[in-house]
C-alpha positions in Angstrom: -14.4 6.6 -28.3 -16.7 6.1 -25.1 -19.5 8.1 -26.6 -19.1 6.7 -29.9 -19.4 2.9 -28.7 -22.9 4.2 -26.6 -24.0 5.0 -29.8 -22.9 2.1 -31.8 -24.8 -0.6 -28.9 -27.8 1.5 -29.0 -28.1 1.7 -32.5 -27.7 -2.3 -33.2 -31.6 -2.8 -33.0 -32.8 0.2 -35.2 -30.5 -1.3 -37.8 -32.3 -4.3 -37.9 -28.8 -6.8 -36.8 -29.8 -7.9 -33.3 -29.9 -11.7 -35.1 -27.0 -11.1 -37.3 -23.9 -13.0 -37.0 -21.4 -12.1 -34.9 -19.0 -11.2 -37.4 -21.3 -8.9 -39.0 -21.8 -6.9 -36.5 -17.9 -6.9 -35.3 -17.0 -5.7 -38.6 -19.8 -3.0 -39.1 -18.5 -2.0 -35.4 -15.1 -1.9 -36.5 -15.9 0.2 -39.8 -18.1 2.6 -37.3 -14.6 2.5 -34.8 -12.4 3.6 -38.1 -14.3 5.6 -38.9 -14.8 7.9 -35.4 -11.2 7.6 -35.4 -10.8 10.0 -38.8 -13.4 11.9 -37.4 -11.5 12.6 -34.6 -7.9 12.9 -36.3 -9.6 15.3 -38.6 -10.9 16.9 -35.8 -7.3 17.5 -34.4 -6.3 18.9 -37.3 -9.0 21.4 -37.8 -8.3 22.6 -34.1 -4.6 22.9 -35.1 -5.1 25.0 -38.5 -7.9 27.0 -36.6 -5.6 27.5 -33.9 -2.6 28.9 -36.3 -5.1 31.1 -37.5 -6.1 32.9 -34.8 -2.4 33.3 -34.1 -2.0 35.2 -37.0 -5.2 37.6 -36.2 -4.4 37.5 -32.2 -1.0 38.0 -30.7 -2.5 36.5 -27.7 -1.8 37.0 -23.7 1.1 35.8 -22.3 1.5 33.6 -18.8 2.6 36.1 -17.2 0.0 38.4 -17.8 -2.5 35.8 -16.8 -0.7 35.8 -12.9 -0.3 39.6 -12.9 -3.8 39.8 -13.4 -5.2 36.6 -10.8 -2.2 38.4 -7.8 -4.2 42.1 -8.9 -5.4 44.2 -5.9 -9.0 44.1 -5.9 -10.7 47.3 -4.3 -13.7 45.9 -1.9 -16.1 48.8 -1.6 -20.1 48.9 -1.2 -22.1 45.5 -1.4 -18.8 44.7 -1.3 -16.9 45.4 1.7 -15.4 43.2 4.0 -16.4 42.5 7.5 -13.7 43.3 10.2 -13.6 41.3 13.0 -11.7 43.8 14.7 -13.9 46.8 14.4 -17.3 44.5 14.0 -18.6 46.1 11.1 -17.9 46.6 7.5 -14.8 48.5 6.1 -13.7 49.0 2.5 -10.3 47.2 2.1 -8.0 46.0 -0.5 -7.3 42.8 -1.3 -4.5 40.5 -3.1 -3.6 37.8 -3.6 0.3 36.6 -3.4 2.5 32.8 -3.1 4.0 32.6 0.3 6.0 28.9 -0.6 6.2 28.2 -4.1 6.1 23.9 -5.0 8.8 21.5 -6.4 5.9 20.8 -9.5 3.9 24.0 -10.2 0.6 23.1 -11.7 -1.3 26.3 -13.4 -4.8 25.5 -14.5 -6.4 28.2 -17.0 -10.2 29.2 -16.4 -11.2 28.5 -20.1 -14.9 27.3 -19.6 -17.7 29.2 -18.4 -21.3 28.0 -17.8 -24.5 30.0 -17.1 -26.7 28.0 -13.8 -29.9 29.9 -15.6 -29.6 27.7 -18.8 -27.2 24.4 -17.7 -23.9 23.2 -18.3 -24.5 23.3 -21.9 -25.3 26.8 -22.0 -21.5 27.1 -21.5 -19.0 28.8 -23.8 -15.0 27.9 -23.8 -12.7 30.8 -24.0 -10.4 30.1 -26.9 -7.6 33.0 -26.7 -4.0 32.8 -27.3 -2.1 32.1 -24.0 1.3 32.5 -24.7 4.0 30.3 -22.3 6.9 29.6 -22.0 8.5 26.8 -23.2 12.2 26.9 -23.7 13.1 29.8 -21.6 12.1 29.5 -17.2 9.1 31.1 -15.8 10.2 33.4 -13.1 7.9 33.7 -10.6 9.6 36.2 -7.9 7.5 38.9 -9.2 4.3 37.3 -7.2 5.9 36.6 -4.2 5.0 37.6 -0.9 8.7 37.4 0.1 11.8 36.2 -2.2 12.9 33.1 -0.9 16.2 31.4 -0.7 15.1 29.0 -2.8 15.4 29.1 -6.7 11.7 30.9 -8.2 12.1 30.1 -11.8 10.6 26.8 -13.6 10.7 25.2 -16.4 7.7 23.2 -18.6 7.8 19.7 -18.5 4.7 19.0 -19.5 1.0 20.3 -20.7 -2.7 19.4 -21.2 -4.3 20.6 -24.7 -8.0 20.8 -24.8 -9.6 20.4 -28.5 -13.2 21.2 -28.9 -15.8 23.4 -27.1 -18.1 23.3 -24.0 -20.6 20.6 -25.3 -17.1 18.2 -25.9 -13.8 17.2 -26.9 -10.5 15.8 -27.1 -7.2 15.8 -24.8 -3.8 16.0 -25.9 -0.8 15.8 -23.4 2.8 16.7 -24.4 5.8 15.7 -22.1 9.3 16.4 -21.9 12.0 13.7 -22.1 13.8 13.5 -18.9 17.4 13.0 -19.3 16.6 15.1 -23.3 14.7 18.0 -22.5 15.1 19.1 -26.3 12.8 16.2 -26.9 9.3 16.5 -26.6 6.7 13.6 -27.1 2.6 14.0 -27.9 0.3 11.4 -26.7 -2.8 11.2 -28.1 -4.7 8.4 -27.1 -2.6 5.6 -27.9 -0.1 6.7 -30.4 2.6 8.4 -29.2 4.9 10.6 -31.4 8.2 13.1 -31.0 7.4 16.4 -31.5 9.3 20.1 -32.6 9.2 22.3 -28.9 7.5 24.9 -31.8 4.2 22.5 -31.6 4.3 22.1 -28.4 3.6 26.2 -28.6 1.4 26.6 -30.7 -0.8 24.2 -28.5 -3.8 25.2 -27.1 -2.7 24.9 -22.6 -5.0 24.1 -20.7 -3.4 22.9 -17.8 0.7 23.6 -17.5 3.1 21.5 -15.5 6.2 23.4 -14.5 9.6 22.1 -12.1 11.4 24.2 -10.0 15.1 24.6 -11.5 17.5 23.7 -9.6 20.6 25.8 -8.7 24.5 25.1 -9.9 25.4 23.9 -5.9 22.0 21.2 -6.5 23.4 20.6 -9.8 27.0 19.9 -8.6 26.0 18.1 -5.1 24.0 15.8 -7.9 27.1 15.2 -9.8 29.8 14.2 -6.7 27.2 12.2 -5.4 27.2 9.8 -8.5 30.7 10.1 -9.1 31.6 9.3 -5.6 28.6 6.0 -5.5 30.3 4.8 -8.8 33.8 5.1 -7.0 32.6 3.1 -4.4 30.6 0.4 -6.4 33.6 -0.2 -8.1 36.1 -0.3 -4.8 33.7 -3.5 -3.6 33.4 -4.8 -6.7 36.9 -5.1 -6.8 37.3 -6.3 -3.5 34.8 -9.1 -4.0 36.4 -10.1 -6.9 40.0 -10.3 -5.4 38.5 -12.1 -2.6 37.3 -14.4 -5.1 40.3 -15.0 -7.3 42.4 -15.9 -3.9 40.2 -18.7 -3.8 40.9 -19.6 -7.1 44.7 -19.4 -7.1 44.6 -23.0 -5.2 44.0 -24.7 -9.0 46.8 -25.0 -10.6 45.4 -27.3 -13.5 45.9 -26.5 -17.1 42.2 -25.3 -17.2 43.0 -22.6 -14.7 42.3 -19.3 -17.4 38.9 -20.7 -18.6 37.8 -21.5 -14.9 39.1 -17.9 -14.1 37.1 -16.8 -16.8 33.8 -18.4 -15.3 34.3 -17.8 -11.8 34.9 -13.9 -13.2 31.3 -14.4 -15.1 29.6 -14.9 -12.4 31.0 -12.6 -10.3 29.7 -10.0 -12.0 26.4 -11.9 -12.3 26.2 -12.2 -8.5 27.0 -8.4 -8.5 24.4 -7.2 -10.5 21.6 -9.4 -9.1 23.0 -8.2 -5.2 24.0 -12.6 -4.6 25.2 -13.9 -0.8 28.8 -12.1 -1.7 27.4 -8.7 -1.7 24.9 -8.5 1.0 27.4 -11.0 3.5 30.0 -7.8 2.9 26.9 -5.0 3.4 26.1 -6.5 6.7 29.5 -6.1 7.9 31.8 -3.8 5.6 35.5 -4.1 5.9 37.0 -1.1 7.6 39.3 -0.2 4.7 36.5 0.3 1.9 35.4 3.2 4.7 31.4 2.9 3.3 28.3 4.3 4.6 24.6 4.0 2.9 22.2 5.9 1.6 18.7 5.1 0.9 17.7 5.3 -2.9 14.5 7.0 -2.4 16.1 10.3 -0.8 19.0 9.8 -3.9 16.0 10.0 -6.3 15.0 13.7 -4.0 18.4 14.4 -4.9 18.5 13.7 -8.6 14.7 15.4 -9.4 14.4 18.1 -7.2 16.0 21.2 -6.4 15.8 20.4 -2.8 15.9 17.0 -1.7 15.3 17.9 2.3 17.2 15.9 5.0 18.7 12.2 4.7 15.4 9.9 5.8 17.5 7.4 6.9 15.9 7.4 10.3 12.7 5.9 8.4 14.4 2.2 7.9 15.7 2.3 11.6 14.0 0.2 14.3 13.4 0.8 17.7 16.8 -0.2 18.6 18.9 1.6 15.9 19.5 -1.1 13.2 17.5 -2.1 10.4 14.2 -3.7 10.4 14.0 -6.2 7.8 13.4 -9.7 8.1 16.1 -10.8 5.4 19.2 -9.7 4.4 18.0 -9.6 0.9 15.5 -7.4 1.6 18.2 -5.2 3.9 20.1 -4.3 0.6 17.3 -3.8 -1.6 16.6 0.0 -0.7 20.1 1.4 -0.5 23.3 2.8 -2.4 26.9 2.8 -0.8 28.8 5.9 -0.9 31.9 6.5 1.3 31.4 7.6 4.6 33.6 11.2 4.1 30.6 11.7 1.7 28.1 10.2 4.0 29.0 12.9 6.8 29.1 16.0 4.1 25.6 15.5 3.1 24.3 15.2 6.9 26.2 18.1 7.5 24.3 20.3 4.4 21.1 18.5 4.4 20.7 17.0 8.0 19.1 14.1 9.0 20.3 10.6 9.1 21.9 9.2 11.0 25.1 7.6 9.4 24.5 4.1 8.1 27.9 2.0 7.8 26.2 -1.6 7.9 23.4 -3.2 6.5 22.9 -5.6 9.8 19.4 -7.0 10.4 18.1 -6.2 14.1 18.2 -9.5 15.7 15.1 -9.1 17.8 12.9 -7.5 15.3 13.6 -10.0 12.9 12.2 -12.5 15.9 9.6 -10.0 16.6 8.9 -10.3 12.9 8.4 -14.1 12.5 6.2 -14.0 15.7 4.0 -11.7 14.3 3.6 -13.2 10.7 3.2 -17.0 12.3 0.6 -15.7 14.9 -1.5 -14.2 11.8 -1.7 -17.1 9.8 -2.1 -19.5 12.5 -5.2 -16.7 13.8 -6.7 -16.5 9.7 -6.5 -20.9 9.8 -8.5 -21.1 13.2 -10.9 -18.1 12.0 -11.4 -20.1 9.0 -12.0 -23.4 10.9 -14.7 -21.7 13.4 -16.3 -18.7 12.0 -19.9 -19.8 11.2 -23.2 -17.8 9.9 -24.9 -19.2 13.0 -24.2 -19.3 16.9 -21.8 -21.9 16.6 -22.3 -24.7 19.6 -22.9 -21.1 21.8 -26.7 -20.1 22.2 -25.6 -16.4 22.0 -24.2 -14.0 20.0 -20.9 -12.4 20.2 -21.0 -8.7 19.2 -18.1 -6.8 17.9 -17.0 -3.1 17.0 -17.3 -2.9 13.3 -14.0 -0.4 13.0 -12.5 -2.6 14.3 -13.5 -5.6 12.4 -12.6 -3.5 9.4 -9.0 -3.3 10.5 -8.7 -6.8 12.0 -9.7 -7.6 8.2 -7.1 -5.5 6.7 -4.6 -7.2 9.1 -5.3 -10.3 8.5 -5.5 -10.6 5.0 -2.5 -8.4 4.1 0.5 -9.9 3.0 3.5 -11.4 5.6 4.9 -8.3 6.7 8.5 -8.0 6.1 9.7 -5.0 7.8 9.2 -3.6 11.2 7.1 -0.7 10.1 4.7 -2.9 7.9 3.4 -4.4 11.3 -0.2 -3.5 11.9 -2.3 -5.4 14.5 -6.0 -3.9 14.9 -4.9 -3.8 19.1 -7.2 -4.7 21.4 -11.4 -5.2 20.8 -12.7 -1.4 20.9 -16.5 -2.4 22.1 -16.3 0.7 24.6 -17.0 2.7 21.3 -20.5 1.2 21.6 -21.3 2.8 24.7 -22.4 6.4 26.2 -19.1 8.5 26.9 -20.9 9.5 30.3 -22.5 6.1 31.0 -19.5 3.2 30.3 -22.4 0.9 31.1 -25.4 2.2 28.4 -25.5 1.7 24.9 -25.4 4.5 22.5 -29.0 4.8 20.7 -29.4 3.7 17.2 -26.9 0.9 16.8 -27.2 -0.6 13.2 -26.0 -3.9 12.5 -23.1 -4.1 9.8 -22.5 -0.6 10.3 -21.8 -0.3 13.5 -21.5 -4.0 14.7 -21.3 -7.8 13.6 -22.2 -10.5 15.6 -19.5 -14.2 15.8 -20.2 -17.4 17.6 -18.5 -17.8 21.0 -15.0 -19.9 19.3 -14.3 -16.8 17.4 -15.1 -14.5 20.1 -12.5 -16.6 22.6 -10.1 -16.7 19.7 -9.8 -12.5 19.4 -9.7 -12.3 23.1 -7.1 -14.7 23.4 -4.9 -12.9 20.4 -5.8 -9.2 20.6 -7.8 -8.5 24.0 -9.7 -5.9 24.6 -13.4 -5.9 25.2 -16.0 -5.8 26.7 -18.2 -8.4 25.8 -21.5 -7.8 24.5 -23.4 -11.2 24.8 -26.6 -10.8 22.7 -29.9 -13.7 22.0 -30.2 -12.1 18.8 -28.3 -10.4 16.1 -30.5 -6.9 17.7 -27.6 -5.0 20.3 -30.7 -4.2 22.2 -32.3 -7.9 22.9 -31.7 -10.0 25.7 -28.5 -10.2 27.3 -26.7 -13.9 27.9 -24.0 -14.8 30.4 -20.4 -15.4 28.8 -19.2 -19.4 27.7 -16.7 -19.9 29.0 -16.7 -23.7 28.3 -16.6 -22.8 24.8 -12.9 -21.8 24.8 -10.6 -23.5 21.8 -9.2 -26.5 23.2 -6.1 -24.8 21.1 -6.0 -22.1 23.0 -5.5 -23.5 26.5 -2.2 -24.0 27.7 -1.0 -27.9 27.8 2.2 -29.5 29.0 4.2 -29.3 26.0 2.4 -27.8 23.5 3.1 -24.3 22.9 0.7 -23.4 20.4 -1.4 -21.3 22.9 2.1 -19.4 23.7 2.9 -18.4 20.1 -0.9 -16.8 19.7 -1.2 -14.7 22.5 -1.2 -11.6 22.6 1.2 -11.2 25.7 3.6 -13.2 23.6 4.0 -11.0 20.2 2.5 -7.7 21.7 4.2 -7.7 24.7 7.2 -9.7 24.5 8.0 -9.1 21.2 8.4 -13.0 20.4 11.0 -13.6 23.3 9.9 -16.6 24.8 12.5 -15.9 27.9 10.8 -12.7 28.6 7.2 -14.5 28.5 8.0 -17.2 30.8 9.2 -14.2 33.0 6.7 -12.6 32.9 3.8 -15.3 32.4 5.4 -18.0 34.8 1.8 -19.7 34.7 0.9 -19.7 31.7 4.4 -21.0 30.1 3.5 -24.3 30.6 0.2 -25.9 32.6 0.0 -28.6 34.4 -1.5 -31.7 32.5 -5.1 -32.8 32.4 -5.8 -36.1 33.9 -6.1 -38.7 30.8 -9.6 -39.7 30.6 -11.1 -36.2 30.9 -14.1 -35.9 28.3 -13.1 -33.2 25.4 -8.9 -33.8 26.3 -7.1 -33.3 23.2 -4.3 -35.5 24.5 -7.2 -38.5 24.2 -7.2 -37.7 20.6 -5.3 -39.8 18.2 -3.7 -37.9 15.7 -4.9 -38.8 12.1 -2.9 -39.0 9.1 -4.6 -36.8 6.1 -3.2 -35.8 3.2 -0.8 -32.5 2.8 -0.8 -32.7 6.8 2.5 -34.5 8.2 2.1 -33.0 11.2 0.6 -31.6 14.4 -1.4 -28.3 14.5 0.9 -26.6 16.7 3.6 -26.8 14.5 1.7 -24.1 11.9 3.1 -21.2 14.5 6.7 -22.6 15.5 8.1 -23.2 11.7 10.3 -21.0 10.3 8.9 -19.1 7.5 11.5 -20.6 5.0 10.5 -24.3 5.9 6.7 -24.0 6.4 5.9 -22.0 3.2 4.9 -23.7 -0.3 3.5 -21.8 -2.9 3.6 -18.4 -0.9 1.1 -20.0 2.1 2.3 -22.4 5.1 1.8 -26.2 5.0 -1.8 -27.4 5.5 -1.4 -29.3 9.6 -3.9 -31.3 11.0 -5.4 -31.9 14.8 -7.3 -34.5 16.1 -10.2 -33.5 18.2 -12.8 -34.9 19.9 -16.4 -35.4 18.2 -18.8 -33.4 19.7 -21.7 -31.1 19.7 -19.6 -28.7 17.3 -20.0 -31.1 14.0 -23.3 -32.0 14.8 -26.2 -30.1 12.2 -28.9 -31.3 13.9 -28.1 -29.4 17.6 -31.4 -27.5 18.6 -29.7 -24.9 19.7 -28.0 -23.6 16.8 -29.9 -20.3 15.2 -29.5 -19.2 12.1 -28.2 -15.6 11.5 -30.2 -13.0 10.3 -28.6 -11.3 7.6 -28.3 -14.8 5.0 -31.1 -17.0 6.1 -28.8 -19.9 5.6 -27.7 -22.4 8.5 -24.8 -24.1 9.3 -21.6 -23.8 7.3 -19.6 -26.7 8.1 -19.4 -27.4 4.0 -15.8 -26.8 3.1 -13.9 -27.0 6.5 -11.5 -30.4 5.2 -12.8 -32.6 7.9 -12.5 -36.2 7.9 -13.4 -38.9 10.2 -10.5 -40.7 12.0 -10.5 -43.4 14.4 -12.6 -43.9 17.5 -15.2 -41.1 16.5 -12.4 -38.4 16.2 -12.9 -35.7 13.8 -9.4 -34.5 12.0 -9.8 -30.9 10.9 -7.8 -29.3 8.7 -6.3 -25.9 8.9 -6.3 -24.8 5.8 -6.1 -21.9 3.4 -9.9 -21.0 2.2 -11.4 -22.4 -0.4 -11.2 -20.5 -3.8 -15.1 -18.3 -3.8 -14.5 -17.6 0.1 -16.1 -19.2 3.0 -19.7 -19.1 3.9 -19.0 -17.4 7.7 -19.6 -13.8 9.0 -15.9 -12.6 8.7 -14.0 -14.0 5.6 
């Protein structure tokens, strides 16, 4: 259909319809579509009479004979002969090939194209013979192994990949097996798809097979007390939910008391099925009598697909401190199945792993931990959004970075709120040292390109990563070039965010000391961080004190910046992003277009981009910025 669309497009002109109506030429395509199609069905079934044909003159190899013949000893003798690195010299050996570990899915690809390099792909032929395989009966592959395993060694097909056609082109055909019906196999061809007798699928032309280990009877019966014992146990807390329930509902007494018996039954089961407060309130703490344990549903699916599911992964959803890591208790039930606990301990005892889960509890401090970490990295994308500019900024120099790590900072920031411990992935600390000689910390490796190997950010943003991730060290640059002049650092150009005021604790909740370190514990940082907790207050009157600022009413922004990191996620969120908050802040040299010493950057040519930041003027020459989510076509700075 590709090739035949090429051909249409190119061929509008020579036919003389480039000024045609529309419909014209969409109908004359469509003919020309219909048309390929019969081609192609005929096609098929040319390929599948010729193919029957050469059934009846050519019995064909089978599958096995294929393997025998690739696991062969082949004699290595004259030009031939191997090189020992033993004996330093050439030897004639033997030399064959066998499987040491044999896969869950067994994937045998047949050689049937061959191509000369004198004359081009084209010159090519396509080996056509017979292959016979089997299809109902298990391929037993013990014969080519290097050692029987314990492990079963015979497969079955679920699935193949026909090739119609020769070298210069053709069609594919895929048959699969039903999963729970494997009597019933489907063909898809393009996009129809139709049951088919297993006797097509043999007469097909293979060229790719896809076979599954077979389990043995003690998979096969582990696979069946496993569900019998999780349907058991649905049922025990299904039934203890709903006599919970109906206690409740013996208090009414009215005449009504069948139909409202009938209702509060309803949605019982509704609140059941769709895992409601009643079901995950008794998973975090299961009463003693129902005796259950948990298992996750991606090691039942091992259990239920392959003939050896490996140890219980259990350990994967753990946290650092033994209990789950999920920052809801909706999201704590999602991933698992309740079995009894008697079952629980059998399978840990065949399998291994674990360990035993008996509650679906949320660790307390990783759920802080959690909520630190998703509030610091909006708050950081907002700010980044507010200062990153294609220019210097109000700085005279340029800021350059590690481009790994802007890559992963990108990544981070970006990415969704995380809602598992796992899912956390800060980009750590600046990694500038890359930038420098190995044997010389102080050098700069030759050939630095910009882009590749480094970007360049105004001062703000540069103060804003050292203040959230650290790292270093600075690299203070005139220019864009890593190897022009060298400036001091600007230190005056700090955030006024980011320094610590009397009762504001916005600089707290973006630190890095505070998430990375503390883990969100705001005992443990004042602990640990006595001074920077809570500063002493700047004398009123100071030029640039945020606490001069009146705060300006805008629109969608009720309240004060540092709010946007202490929210909870369930109050602050609307639409899937946190509230828009606002900040008065001073007027200054930062809003000001005209400043001499603003460059432009290199790589766009354009200047400033203060177009698109939500400010507004307020009262007394305040500016009230807006910490937004970026505008739809992204923002005009070096990083988003």
């Amino acid at each position: 259909m590709v090739f035949q669309v090429d051909r249409t497009d190119k061929s509008f002109h020579h036919l003389g319809i480039s000024g045609a109506p529309a419909i014209e030429v969409k109908s004359w395509f469509y003919a020309r579509c219909l048309v390929s199609l019969a081609g192609q069905r005929e096609t098929h079934a040319r390929s599948l009479r010729s193919l029957d044909g050469r059934r009846l003159e050519d019995k064909g190899v089978s599958l096995n004979d294929c393997l025998r013949r690739y696991c062969a000893p082949e004699y290595l003798s004259g030009k031939d002969q191997y090189y020992c690195e033993r004996c330093k010299k050439k030897n004639d050996c033997e030399k064959r090939m066998v499987f040491k570990e044999l896969p869950e899915i067994l994937c045998i690809h047949l050689k049937r194209f061959r191509f000369d390099n004198a004359y081009g792909w084209f010159a090519g032929s396509k080996n056509s013979r017979v292959v016979n395989f089997p299809v109902t009966s298990h391929l037993d592959m013990s014969q080519f192994m290097e050692e029987v395993p314990n492990q079963p060694t015979e497969y079955r097909l679920i699935g193949l990949i026909q090739h119609i056609g020769s070298m210069g082109g053709g069609h594919y055909i895929a048959y699969c097996q039903h999963k729970r019906k494997p009597q019933d196999w489907y063909e898809f061809d393009d996009v129809q798809v139709n049951p088919v007798m297993p006797e097509q699928v043999e007469r097909a032309e293979p060229y790719v097979l896809f076979y599954q280990r077979v389990p043995s009877k003690k998979a096969k019966h582990d696979r069946q007390i496993f569900k019998n014992d999780m349907r058991a146990m649905q049922e025990k807390i299904n039934q203890h939910i709903a006599n919970a329930a109906s206690s409740k509902a013996r208090t009414d007494r009215s005449g009504r008391e069948k139909a409202a018996l009938e209702m509060n039954r309803q949605a019982l089961q509704e609140e059941i099925r769709n895992h409601g407060p009643a079901l995950r309130n008794l998973y975090k703490s299961p009463p003693a009598e129902l005796e259950v344990a948990f298992v996750s549903k991606h090691w039942y699916v091992r259990l239920t697909t392959m003939s050896e599911p490996g140890p219980l992964d259990n350990k994967e959803y753990l946290c650092p401190h033994g209990q789950l890591g999920y920052s809801s208790a909706e999201l704590a039930s999602e991933p698992f199945f309740p079995i009894s606990k008697q079952l629980s301990k059998s399978l840990i005892g065949i399998y291994g792993g674990g360990p035993e889960i008996t509650s679906l509890d949320n660790c307390k401090k990783c759920q802080i931990r959690i909520a630190a970490y998703n509030l610091r990295k909006q708050a950081e994308y907002e700010m980044v959004t507010r200062y990153d500019t294609k220019d210097t900024g109000d700085g005279q120099g340029w800021y350059l970075v590690n481009a790994e790590w802007v890559n992963n900072w990108k990544r981070y920031v970006k990415g969704e709120p995380v809602s598992n411990f796992w899912e956390m992935c800060a980009p750590g600390p600046i990694t500038n040292d890359r930038l420098f000689e190995k044997e010389d910390p102080t050098k700069l490796r030759a050939n630095l390109r910009l882009k590749l190997d480094y970007i360049g950010v105004n001062a703000c943003v540069w103060w804003l990563f050292m203040h959230v991730h650290g790292g270093g060290p600075a690299i203070v640059r005139d220019d864009l070039e890593i190897y022009s002049q060298e400036l001091p650092l600007e230190t005056e150009l700090v955030p006024d965010e980011l320094r610590p005021k009397e009762g504001d604790d916005f600089s707290m909740r973006t630190s890095r000391e505070f998430v990375d370190e503390c883990h969100g514990d705001e005992e443990l940082y004042k602990r640990l961080y006595p001074g920077n907790a809570e500063a002493p207050p700047e004398p009123r009157g100071t030029p640039g004190h945020a606490d001069d600022a009146e705060d300006v009413e805008l629109p969608q922004a009720p309240t004060e910046a540092r709010e946007a990191v202490s929210v909870s996620p369930e109050e602050g969120e609307e639409g899937g992003r946190p509230r828009v908050f606002a900040r008065a802040v001073p007027c200054g040299g930062r809003e000001d277009r005209g400043d001499p010493g603003r460059r432009d950057a290199r790589l766009t040519g354009d200047g400033g981009d203060r177009e698109g930041r939500g400010v507004e003027r307020g009262v007394d020459g305040h500016v009230a910025e807006r910490l937004a989510a970026p505008p739809v076509g992204g923002l005009k700075g070096m990083l988003l």
